[in-house]
C-alpha positions in Angstrom: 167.5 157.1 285.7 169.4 154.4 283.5 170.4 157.2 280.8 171.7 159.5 283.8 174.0 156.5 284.4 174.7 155.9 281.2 176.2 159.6 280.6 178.1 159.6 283.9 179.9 156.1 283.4 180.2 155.9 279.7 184.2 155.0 278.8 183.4 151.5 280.7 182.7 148.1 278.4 179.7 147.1 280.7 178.0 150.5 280.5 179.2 150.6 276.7 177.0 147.4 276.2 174.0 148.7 278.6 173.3 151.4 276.7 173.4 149.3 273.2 170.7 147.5 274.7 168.5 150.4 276.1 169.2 152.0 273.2 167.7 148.8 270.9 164.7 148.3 273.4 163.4 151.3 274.3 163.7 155.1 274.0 166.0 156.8 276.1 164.8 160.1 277.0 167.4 163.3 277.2 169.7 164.3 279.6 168.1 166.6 282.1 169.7 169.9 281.8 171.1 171.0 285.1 171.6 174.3 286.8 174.5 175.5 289.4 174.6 177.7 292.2 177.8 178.5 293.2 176.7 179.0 296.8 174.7 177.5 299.3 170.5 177.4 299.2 168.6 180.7 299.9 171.3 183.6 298.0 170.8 184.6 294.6 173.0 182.5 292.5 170.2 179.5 294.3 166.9 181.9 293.5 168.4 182.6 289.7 168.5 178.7 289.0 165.6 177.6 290.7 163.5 180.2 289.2 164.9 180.6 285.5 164.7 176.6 285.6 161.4 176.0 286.8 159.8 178.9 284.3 162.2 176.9 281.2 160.1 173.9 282.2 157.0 176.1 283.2 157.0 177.4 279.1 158.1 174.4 277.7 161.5 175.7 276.8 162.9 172.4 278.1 161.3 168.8 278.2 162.7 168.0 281.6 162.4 169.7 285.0 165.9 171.9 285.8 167.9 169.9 288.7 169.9 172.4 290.5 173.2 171.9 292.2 174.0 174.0 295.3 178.4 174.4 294.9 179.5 176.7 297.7 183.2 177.3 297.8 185.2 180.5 296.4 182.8 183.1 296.1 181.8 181.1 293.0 185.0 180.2 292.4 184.7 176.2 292.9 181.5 176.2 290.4 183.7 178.0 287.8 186.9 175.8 288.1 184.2 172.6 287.8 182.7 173.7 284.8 186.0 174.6 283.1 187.5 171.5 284.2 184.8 168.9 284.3 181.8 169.9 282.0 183.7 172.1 279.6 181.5 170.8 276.6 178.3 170.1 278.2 175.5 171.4 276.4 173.0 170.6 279.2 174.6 172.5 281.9 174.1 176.2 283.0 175.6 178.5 285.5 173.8 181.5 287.7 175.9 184.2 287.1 175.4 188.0 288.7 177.7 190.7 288.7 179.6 189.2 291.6 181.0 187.0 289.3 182.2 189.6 286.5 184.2 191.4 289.7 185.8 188.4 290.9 187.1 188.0 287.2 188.4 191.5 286.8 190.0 190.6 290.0 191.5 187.6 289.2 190.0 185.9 293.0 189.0 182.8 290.5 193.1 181.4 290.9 194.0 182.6 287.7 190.7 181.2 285.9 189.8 183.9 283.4 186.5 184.8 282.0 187.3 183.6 278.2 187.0 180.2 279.8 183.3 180.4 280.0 180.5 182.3 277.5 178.1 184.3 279.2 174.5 183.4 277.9 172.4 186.3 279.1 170.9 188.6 281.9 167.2 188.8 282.2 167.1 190.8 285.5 168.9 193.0 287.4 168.7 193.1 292.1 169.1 196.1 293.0 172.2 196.8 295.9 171.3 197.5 299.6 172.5 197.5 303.0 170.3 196.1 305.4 170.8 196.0 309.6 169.1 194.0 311.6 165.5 195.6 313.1 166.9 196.6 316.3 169.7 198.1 315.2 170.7 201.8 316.3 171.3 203.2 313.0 168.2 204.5 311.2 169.8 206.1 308.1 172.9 205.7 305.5 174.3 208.7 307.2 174.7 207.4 310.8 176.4 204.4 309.4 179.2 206.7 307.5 179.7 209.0 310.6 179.8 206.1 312.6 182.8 204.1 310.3 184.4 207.4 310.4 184.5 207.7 313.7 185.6 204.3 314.4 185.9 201.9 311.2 186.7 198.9 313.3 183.4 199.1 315.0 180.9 198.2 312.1 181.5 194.8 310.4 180.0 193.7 307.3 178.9 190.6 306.0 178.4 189.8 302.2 177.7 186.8 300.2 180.9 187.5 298.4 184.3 186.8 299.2 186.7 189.8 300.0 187.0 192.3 297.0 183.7 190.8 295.3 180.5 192.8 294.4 179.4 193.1 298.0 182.0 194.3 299.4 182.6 197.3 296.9 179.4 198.3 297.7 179.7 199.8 301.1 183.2 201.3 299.7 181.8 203.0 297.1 179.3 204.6 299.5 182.1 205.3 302.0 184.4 206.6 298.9 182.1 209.3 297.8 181.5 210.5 301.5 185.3 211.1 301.5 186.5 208.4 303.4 189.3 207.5 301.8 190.9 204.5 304.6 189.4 201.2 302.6 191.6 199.0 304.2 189.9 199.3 308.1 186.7 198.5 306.9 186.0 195.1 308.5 184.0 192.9 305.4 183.7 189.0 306.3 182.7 187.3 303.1 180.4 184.0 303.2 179.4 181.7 301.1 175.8 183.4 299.9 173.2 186.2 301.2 171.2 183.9 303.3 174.7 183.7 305.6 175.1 187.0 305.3 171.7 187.5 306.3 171.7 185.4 309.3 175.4 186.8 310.5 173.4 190.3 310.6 170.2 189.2 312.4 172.4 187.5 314.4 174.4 190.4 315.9 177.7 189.0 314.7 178.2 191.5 311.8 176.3 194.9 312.2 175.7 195.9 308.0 174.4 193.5 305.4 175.5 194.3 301.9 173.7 192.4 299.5 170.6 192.4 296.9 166.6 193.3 297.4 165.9 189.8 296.1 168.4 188.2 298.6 166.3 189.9 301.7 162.3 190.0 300.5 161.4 187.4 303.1 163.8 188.8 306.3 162.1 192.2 305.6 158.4 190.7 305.7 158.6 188.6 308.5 160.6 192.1 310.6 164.0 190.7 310.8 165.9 193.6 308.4 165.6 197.0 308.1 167.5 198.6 305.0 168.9 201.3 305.3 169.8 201.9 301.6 168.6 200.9 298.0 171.7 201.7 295.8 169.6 202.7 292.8 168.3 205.6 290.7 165.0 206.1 292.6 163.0 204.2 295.2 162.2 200.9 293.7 158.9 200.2 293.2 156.9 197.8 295.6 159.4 199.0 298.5 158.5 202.8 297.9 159.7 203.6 302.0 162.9 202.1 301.5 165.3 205.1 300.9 167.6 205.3 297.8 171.4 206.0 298.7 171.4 209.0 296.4 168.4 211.3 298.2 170.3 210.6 301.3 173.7 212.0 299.9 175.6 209.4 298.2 175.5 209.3 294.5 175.8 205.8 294.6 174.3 202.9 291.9 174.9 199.1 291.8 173.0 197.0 290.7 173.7 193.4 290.5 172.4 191.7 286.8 171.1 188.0 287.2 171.9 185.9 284.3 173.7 182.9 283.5 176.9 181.2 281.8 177.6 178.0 280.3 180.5 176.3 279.0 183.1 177.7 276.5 183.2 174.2 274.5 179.8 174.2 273.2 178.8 175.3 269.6 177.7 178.6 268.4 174.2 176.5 267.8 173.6 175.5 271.2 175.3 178.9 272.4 172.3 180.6 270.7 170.1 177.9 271.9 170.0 178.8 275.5 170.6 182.4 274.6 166.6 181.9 272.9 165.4 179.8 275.8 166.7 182.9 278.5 164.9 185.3 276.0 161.9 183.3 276.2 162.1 183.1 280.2 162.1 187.0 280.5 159.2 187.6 278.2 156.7 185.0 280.0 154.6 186.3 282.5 156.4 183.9 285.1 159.5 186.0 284.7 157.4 188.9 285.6 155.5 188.1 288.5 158.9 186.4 289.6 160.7 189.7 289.3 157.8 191.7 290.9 157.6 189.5 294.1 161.4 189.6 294.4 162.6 193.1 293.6 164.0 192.8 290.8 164.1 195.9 288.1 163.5 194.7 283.9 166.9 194.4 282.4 167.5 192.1 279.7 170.5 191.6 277.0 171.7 187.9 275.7 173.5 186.1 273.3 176.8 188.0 271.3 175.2 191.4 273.0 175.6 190.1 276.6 178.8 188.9 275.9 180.2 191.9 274.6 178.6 193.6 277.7 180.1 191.4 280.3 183.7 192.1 278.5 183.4 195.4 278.8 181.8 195.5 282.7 185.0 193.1 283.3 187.4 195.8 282.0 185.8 198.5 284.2 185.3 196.8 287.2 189.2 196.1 286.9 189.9 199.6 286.7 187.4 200.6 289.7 188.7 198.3 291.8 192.1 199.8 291.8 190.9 203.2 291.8 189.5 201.6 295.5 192.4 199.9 296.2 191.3 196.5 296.2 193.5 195.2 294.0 197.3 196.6 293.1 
């Protein structure tokens, strides 16, 4: 579209004289507001855009249909440095964001990037955790998988769509803490670039544990590729009422990972509040609703100053879990 090329190119004297002219002639319509995901197409950061951005469109939150941008790299961390260097001010632009991405903050695995640097818009959803082996595989409960690591950590391998220290991997360590295994560091973890690698790494035979979210595995459990073994939440979730909660099995173990988005520090308070509405307005719709029922996710939903005050505080904690676990010194 010629206003798409006007944004990008704008600085030059020929597009400077373009736009005078589209402007006098006809109307230009807005800039289509775009969504990242900092990973590849099928993992959560990709479900969060493409369904908050097609319901903002759905409801009429937004004139124009969401375009989102797949930006694997980093855990996140290439998405993040982008919009902090590139689109610091760009009102149009948000960012799925999950609890993965608070972690990899309070663990400073962004290259120094800290979260100030962005301003977290809202959370309208929360996936619970699980770990998930493939169908065939020979453990049938949480508590074979802990005997077995203890007997021999370097025999299971996990895979997790974040990168080493991130969200995923504390998972299967905080299950493995409160068992009393204390030996974190022989726990193989391979960190990819999304759940939908994760996934296949598992199915695959490659890695033996997937640690991820429901919403990441909805599809690989219908069609009989996954079998989880755990649901890291309060009780059995419901719609997957046979799947066994790591708790009733033992392990007093919750974590859930929040879906929500960010945007850039350099836009106003207004516009701040702006999307901060249009989120609200997504998790009231009945789109939201049936989305979250088909996908797993559990009703959690906190924006604006409130969210942001949240995330501060889940950054501080995570910090101080993680080197209770000894990911980080």
């Amino acid at each position: 579209m010629l206003s798409q090329f006007i944004s990008r190119k704008r600085g030059s004297l020929l597009t400077a004289t373009l736009a005078t002219a589209a402007v006098m002639t006809f109307a230009v319509p807005a800039q289509a507001e775009e969504c990242i995901a900092g990973a590849n197409p099928g993992g959560g950061w990709d479900f969060t855009c493409r369904q908050i951005g097609k319901i903002l469109h759905d409801i009429g939150a937004v004139d124009n249909p969401v375009r989102v941008i797949n930006m694997p790299g980093g855990g996140g961390g290439l998405a993040y440095a982008h919009v902090v260097t590139e689109r610091s001010d760009d009102a149009d632009l948000i960012v799925a964001a999950s609890s993965a991405t608070t972690t990899r903050l309070a663990q400073n695995a962004f290259a120094g990037m800290t979260a100030d640097q962005v301003r977290f818009v809202g959370a309208i959803g929360i996936d619970p955790g699980v770990l998930a082996v493939a169908a065939d595989s020979p453990y049938q409960s949480l508590g074979e998988l802990v005997e077995a690591i203890k007997a021999d950590p370097r025999s299971i391998a996990f895979a997790g769509g974040s990168s080493v220290g991130g969200f995923d991997h504390m998972k299967p360590l905080m299950v493995l803490k409160e068992s009393g295994f204390t030996d974190i560091t022989k726990v193989k973890y391979i960190g990819l670039d999304g759940g939908a690698d994760a996934i296949t790494q598992t199915v695959g035979g490659f890695t033996q544990v997937m640690t991820g979210d429901l919403s990441e595995i909805v599809s690989f459990l219908a069609n009989g590729d996954l079998r989880v073994i755990a649901v890291l939440t309060e009780e059995r979730v419901p719609g997957f009422d046979d799947i066994p909660t790591a708790k009733e099995q033992g392990y007093d173990v919750v974590a859930g990972n929040w879906r929500g988005l960010y945007v850039p520090k350099g836009i106003s308070d207004d516009q701040f509040h702006a999307w901060a509405d249009k989120l609200q307005a997504v998790a009231d719709s009945a789109e939201w609703k049936e989305a979250m029922a088909a996908n797993g996710l559990a009703p959690f939903t906190m924006v604006g100053d409130e969210f942001q005050g949240y995330v501060n505080g889940l950054i501080g904690d995570i910090n101080a879990m993680s080197k209770e676990l000894g990911v980080i010194q």
